[in-house]
C-alpha positions as CSV (number, residue, x, y, z in Angstrom):
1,X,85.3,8.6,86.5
2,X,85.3,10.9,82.9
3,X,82.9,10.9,80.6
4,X,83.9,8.7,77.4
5,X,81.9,10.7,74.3
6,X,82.1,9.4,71.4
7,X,81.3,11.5,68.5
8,X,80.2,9.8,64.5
9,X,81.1,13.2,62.5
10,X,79.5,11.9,59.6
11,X,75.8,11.4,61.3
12,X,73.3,13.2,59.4
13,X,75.3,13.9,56.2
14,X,78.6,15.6,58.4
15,X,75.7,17.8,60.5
16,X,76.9,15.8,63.6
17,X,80.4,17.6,62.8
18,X,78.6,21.0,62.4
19,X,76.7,20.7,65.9
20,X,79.6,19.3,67.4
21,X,80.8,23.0,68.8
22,X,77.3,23.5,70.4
23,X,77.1,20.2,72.0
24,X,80.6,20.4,73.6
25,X,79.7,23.8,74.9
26,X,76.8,22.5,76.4
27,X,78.7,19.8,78.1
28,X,80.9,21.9,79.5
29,X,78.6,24.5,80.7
30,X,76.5,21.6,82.5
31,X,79.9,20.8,84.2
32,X,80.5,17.3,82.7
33,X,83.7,16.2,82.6
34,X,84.6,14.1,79.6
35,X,87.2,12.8,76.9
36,X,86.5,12.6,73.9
37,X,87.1,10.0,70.9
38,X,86.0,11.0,67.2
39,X,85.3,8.1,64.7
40,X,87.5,7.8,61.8
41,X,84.8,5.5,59.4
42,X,82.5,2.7,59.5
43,X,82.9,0.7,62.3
44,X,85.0,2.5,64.6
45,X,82.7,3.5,66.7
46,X,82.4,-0.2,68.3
47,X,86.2,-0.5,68.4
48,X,86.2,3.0,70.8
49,X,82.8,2.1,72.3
50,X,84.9,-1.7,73.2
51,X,88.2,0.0,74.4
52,X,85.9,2.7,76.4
53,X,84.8,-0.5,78.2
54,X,87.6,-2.3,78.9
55,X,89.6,1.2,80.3
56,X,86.6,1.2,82.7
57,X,84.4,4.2,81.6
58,X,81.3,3.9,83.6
59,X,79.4,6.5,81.6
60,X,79.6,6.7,77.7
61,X,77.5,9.0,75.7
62,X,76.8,8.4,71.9
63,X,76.9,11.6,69.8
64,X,75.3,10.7,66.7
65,X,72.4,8.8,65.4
66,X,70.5,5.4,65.7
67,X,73.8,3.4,63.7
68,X,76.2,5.0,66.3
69,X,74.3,3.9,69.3
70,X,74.0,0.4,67.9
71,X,77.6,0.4,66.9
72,X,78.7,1.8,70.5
73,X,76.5,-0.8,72.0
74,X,78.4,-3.5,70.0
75,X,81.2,-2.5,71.4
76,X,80.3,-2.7,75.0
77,X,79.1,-6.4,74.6
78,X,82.3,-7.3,73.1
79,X,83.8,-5.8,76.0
80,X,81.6,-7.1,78.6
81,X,81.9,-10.4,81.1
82,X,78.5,-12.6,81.0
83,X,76.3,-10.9,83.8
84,X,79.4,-7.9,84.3
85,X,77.2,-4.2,84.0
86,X,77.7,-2.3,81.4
87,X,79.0,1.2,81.1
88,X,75.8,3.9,81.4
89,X,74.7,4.9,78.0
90,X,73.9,8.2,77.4
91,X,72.7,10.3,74.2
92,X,73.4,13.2,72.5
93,X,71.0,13.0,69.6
94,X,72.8,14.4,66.5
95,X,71.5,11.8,63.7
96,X,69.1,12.2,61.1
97,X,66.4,10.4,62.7
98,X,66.8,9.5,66.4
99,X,64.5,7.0,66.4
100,X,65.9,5.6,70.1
101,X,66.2,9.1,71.1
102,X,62.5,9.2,70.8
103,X,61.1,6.0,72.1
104,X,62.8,7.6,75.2
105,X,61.5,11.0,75.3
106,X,65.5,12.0,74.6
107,X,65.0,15.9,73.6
108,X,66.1,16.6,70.2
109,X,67.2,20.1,72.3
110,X,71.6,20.0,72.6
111,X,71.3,22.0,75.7
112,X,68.0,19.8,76.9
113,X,69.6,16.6,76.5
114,X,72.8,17.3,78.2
115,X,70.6,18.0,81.0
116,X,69.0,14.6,80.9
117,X,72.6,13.2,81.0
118,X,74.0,15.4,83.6
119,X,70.7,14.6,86.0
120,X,72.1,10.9,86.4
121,X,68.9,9.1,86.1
122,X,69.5,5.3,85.2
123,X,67.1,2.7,83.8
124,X,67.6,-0.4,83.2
125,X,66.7,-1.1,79.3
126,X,66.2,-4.2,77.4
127,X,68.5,-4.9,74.1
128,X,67.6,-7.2,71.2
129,X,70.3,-9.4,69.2
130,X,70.0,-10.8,65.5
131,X,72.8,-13.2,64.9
132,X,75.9,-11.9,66.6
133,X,75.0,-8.7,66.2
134,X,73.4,-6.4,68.8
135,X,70.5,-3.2,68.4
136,X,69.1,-1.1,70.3
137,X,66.3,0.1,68.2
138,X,65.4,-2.3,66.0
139,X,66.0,-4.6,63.0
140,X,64.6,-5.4,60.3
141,X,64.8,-7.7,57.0
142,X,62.4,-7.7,54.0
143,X,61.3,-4.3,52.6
144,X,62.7,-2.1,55.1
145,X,66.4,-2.6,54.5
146,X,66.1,-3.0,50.9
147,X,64.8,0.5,51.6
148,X,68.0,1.3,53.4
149,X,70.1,-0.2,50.7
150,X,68.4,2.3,48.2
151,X,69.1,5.3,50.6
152,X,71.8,4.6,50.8
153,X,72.8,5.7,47.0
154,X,70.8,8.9,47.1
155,X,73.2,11.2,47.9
156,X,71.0,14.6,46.4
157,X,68.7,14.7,49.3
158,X,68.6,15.4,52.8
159,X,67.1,14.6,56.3
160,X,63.9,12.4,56.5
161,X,62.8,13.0,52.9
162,X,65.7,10.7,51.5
163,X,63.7,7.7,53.7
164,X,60.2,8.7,52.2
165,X,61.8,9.0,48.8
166,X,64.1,5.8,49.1
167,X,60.7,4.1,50.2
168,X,58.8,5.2,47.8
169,X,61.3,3.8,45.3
170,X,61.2,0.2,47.0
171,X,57.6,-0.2,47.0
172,X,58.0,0.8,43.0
173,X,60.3,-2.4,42.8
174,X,58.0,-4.6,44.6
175,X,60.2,-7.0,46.2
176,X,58.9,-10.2,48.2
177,X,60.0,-12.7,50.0
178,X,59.3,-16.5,50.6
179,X,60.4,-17.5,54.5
180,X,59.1,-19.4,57.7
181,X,58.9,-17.9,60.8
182,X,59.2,-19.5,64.1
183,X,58.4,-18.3,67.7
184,X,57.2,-19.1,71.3
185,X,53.3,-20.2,70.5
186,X,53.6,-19.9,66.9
187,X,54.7,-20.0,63.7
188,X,54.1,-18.7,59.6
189,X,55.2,-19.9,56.5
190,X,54.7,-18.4,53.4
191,X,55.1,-14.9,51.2
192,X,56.3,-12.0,52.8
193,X,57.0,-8.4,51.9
194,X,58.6,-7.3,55.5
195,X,59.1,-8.5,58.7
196,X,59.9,-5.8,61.7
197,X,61.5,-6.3,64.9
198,X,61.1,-4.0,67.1
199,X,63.0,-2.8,70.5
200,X,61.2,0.9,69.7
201,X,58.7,1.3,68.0
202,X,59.6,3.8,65.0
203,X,61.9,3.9,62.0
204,X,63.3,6.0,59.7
205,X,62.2,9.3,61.8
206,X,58.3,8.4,60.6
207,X,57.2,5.0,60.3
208,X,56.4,3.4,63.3
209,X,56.8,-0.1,62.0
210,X,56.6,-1.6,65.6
211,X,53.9,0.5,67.0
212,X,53.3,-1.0,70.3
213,X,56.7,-1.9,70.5
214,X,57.9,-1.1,74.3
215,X,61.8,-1.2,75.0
216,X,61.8,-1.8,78.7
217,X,58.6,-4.5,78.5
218,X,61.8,-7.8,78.5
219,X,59.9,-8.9,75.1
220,X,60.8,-8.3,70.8
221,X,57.8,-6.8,69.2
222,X,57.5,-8.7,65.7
223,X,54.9,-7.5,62.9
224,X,55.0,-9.3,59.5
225,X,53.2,-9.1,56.3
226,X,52.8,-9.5,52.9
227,X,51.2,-7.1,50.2
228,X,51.0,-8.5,46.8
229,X,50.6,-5.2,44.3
230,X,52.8,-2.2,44.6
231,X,49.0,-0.4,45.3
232,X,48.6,-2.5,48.1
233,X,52.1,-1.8,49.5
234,X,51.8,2.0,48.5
235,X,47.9,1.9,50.0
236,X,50.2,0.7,53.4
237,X,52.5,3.4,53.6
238,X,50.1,6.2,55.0
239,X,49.5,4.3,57.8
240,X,52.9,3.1,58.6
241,X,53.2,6.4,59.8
242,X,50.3,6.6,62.3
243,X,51.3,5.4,65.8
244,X,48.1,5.2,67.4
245,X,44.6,3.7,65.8
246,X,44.8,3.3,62.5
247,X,48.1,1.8,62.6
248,X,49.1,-0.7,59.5
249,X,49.5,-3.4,61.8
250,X,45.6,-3.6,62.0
251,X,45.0,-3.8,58.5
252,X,44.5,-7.4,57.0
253,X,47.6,-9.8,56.1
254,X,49.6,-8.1,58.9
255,X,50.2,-9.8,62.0
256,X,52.1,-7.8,65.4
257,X,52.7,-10.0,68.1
258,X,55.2,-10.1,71.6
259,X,57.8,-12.9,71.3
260,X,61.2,-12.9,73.5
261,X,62.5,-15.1,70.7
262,X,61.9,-15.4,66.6
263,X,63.7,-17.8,64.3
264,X,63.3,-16.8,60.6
265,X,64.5,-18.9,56.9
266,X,64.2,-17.2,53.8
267,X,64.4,-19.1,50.6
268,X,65.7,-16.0,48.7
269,X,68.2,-13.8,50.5
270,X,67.2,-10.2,52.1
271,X,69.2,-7.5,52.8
272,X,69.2,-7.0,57.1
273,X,70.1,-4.1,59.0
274,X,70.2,-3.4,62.6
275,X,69.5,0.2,64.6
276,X,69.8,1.1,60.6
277,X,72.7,0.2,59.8
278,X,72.8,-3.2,56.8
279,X,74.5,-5.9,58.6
280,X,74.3,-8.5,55.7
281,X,73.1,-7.6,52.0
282,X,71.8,-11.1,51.5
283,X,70.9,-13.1,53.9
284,X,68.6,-16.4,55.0
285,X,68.8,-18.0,58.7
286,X,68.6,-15.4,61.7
287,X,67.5,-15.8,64.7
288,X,66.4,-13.3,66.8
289,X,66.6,-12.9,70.5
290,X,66.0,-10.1,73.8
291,X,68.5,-9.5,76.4
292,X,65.9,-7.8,79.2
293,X,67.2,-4.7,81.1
294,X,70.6,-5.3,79.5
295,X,71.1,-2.1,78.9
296,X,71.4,0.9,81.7
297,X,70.4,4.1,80.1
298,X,70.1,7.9,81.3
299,X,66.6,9.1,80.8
300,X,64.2,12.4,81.6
């Protein structure tokens, strides 16, 4: 059957909208026949991702970011039959960061990735759930969405430089957190400053915040923490951006660890967003679980 795309114009700032021309020559030049749907605003994405589904489109391709796959992945599950296979999820990475895109090896290449989505290949790939919402990616609550919520206002810069600025900006407010965390084996109560959950492994287009995250491994990987001066948290930030050795998650006060489930209560409310998009602004019971190989996916 035709190719559902489903384009986010606004990704990256209305750049989505700009590449769109490139990316539809490149479809068509790759000889993949498809019908297009264009969102309108926030949220329509999973309303066209959910009606894609139910007129039986067995490939979909998001053309956008990280929030438009997690949206279009919303969409199918609301869709979906317990145990009924989803629609194949492609990717045609137009966002700011692409942080899915590059947990699997998705070229950031228009004419590259078409190729990856005209090859066929399909893997089966886990997806993670907070609430009743669905991701992708990840989600997070603590610092990292209260990052996100200050992005979110600066509207004078551009590209990956508005997350290392809107970060920068957090840590200056030093928020924190008092919460208990629950999960298979284990559990933590006390302060916190973040806590990551991780499908992928990075965020934000540079922080890898889950760095041994692994979204095909059928587990969530969680890392939490708590820094209690603004020079600790800033002292943090180099190596939030380091995937390998040296990672933050070594450093003391931060634990990573491989859970399929995580409950979490907050005594104060956090902001929460999932595949970067805020979900809830303030909020204090979520439970977090993974659906394994959920997902089917077309990969290199």
């Amino acid at each position: 059957m035709t190719t559902k795309v489903i384009l986010n114009p606004y990704s990256n700032r209305w750049n989505a909208e700009k590449r769109w021309p490139q990316a539809e020559a490149a479809l068509r030049a790759a000889g993949i026949e498809f019908d297009l749907s264009i969102s309108a605003g926030r949220g329509d994405i999973t309303r066209l991702a959910e009606q894609a589904t139910k007129d039986g489109y067995t490939t979909i391709v998001a053309a956008g970011g990280d929030g438009t796959i997690g949206e279009a992945v919303n969409g199918m599950m609301s869709a979906a039959r317990p145990n009924q296979p989803l629609p194949v999820l492609g990717f045609l990475p137009l966002g700011t960061a692409n942080d899915l895109g590059y947990a699997l090896k998705i070229p950031l290449d228009l004419d590259e990735a078409v190729g990856v989505i005209a090859k066929g290949n399909i893997q089966p790939m886990d997806l993670g759930q907070v609430n009743d919402v669905y991701f992708a990616n990840n989600t997070a609550l603590g610092l990292e969405p209260y990052v996100t919520v200050i992005q979110e206002r600066i509207t004078w810069i551009k590209g990956i430089a508005r997350y290392l600025v809107a970060a920068l900006m957090a840590i200056g407010d030093r928020p924190e957190w008092s919460a208990r965390l629950e999960w298979e084996g284990g559990s933590y109560e006390g302060p916190l400053s973040l806590v990551y959950i991780g499908n992928g492994p990075r965020s934000g287009g540079v922080f890898y915040m889950g760095p041994h995250a692994d979204p095909f491994d059928g587990k969530l990987t969680i890392v939490f923490g708590h820094r209690k001066t603004r020079l600790a948290m800033l002292g943090t930030m180099p190596q939030t951006m380091k995937p390998g050795a040296g990672s933050y998650v070594e450093s003391p006060g931060m634990t990573e660890l491989h859970t399929s489930w995580l409950k979490v209560s907050l005594k104060n409310p956090s902001p929460a967003h999932a595949d970067g998009e805020l979900f809830s602004r303030a909020i204090t019971e979520l439970e977090y679980k993974i659906h394994p190989g959920r997902l089917r996916v077309l990969l290199p």
